[in-house]
C-alpha positions as CSV (number, residue, x, y, z in Angstrom):
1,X,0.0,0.0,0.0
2,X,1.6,3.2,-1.1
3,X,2.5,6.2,2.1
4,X,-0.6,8.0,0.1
5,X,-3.0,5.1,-0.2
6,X,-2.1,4.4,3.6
7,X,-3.0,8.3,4.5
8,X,-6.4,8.3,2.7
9,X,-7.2,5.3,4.7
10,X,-5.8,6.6,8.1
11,X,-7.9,9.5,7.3
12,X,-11.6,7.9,6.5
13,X,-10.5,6.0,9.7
14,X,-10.5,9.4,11.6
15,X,-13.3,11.0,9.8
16,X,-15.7,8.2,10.7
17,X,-14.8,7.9,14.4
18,X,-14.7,11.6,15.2
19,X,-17.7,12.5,13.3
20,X,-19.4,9.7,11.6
21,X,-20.0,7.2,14.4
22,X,-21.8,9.3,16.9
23,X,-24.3,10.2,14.3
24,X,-24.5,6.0,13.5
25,X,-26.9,4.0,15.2
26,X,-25.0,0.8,14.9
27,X,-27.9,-1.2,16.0
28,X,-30.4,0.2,13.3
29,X,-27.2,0.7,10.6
30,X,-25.4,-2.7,11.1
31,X,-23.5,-3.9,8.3
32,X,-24.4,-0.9,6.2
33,X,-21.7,0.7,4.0
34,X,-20.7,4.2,4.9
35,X,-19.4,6.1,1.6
36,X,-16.1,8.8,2.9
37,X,-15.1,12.1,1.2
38,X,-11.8,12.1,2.6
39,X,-11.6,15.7,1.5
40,X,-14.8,17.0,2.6
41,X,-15.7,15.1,4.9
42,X,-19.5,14.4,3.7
43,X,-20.7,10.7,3.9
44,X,-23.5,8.3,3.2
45,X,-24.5,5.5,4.8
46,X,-26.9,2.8,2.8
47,X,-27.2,-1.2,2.6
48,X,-25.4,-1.0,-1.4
49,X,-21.7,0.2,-1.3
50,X,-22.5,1.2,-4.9
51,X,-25.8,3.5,-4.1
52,X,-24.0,5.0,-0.8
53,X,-21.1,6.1,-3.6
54,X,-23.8,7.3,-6.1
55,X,-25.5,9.4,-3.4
56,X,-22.3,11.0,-2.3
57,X,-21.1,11.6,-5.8
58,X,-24.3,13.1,-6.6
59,X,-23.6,16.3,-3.6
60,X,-19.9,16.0,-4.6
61,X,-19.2,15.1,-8.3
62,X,-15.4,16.1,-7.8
63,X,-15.1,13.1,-4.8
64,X,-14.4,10.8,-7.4
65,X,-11.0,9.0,-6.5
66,X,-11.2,9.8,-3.2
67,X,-14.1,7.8,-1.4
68,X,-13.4,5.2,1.1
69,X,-15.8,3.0,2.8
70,X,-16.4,1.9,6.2
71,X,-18.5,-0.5,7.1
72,X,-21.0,-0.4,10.3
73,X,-19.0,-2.1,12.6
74,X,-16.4,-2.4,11.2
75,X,-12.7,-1.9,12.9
76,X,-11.0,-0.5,9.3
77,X,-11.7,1.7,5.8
78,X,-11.4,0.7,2.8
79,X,-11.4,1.4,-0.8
80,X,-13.1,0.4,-3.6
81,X,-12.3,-3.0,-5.2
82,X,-9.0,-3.1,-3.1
83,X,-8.1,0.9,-4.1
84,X,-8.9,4.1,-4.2
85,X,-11.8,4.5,-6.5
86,X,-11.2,5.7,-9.7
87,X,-14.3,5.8,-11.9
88,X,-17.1,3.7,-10.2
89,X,-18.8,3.0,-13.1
90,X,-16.0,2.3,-14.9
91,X,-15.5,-0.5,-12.5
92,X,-18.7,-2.0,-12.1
93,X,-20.3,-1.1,-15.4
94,X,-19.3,-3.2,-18.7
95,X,-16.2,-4.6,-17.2
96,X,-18.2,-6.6,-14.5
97,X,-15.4,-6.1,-11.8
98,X,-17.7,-6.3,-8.6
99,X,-21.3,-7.5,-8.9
100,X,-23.2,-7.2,-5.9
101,X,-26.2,-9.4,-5.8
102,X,-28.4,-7.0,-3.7
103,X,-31.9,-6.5,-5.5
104,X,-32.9,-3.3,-6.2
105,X,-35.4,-3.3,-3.6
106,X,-33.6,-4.7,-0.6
107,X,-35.9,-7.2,-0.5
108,X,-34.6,-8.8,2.6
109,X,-33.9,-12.1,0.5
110,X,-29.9,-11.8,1.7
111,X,-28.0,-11.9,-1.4
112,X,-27.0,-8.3,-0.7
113,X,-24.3,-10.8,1.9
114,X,-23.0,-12.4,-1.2
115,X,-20.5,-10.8,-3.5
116,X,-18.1,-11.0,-6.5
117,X,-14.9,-9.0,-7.1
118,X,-11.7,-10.1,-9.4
119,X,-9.6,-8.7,-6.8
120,X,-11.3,-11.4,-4.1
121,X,-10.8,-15.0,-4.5
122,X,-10.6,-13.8,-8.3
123,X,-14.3,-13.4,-8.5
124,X,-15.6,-16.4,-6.8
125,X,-18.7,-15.2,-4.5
126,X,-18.1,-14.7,-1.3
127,X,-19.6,-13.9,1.4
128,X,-19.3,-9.6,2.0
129,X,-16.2,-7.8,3.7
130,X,-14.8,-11.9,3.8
131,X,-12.8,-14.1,1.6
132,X,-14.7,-16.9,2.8
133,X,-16.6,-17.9,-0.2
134,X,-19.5,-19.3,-1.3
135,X,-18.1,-22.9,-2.3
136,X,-15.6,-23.5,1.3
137,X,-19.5,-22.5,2.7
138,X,-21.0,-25.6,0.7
139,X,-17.6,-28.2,1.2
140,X,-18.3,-27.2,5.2
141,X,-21.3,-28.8,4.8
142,X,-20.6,-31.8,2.5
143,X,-17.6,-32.9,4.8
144,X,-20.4,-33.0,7.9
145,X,-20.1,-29.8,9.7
146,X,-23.1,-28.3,11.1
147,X,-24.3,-24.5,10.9
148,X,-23.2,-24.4,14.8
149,X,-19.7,-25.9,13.9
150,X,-19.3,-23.2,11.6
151,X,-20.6,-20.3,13.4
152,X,-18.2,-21.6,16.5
153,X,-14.9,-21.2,14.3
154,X,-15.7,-18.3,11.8
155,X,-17.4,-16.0,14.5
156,X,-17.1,-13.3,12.3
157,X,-20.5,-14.5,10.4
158,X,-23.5,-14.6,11.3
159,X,-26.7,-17.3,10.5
160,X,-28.1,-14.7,7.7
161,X,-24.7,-15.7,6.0
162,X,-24.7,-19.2,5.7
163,X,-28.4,-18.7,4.5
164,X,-27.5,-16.2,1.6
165,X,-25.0,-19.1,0.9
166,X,-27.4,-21.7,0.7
167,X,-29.5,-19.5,-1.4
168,X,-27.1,-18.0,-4.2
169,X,-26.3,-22.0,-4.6
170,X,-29.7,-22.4,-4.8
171,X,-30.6,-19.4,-7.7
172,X,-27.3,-20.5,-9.4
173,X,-29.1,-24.3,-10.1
174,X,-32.4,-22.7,-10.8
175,X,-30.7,-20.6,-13.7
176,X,-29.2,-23.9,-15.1
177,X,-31.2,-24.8,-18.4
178,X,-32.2,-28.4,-18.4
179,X,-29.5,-30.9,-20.3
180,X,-26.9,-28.4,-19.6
């Protein structure tokens, strides 16, 4: 990480704990994405990484290249698709870099827990702000372990994630054509 890289991130750091976080419910906010402007310190908070980003670029057009995100309860910052972003659409538009399965509608169904990135597990789904993807989920439980056994030695995730698991795997066979 390059000394400037490392000083945008020291800085959404210090931006979201002096002035973010008491304005955060963390209870109501949990595992929402807070978007940064390192520069002027505005933010967003929302469920999609990529709507927070859209909402702040939309008050501060000149931003772009310098938002970091923070997610609710979270201990770090980071940056988008591993650094600083660039040109958001550029990223997630035609080239397909990170596709996050949330519906438009936040329908509660929790595929907004599973995503894809090339510079994760080079784009394997996983489950969101892990590298624990969607497959080691399914070989847990094909080699015998229980949700419990999982839960007890990845205590970073919670039940909603092995769900979302169980139910990408479950949309991915449904899109399977017949004889295929």
């Amino acid at each position: 990480m390059s000394d400037d890289t490392e000083e945008r991130r020291r800085r959404a750091d210090e931006i979201f704990e002096r002035k973010i976080r008491p304005q955060v419910n963390v209870e109501e906010e949990a595992r929402k994405y807070v978007a940064i402007d390192t520069e002027s310190e505005d933010f967003e908070v929302h469920a999609d990484q990529r709507t927070a980003s859209d909402r702040l670029l939309e008050r501060h057009p000149e931003a772009q290249g310098r938002i970091w995100f923070r997610r609710v309860g979270s201990p770090i910052a980071h940056s988008f698709g591993g650094h600083p972003m660039n040109d958001l659409n550029e990223d997630l538009g035609s080239s397909d870099r990170t596709d996050s399965n949330k519906s438009e509608d936040g329908d509660g169904n929790g595929r907004e827990r599973i995503t894809r990135n090339l510079d994760v597990l080079v784009g394997k789904p996983v489950i969101d702000g892990t590298r624990l993807s969607v497959e080691h989920i399914l070989g847990l439980f094909e080699n015998g372990w229980s949700e419990a056994d999982i839960l007890e030695n990845y205590p970073q995730l919670e039940p909603e994630d092995i769900r979302a698991c169980l139910g990408y795997a479950r949309e991915v066979i449904a899109e399977e054509k017949p004889g295929s």
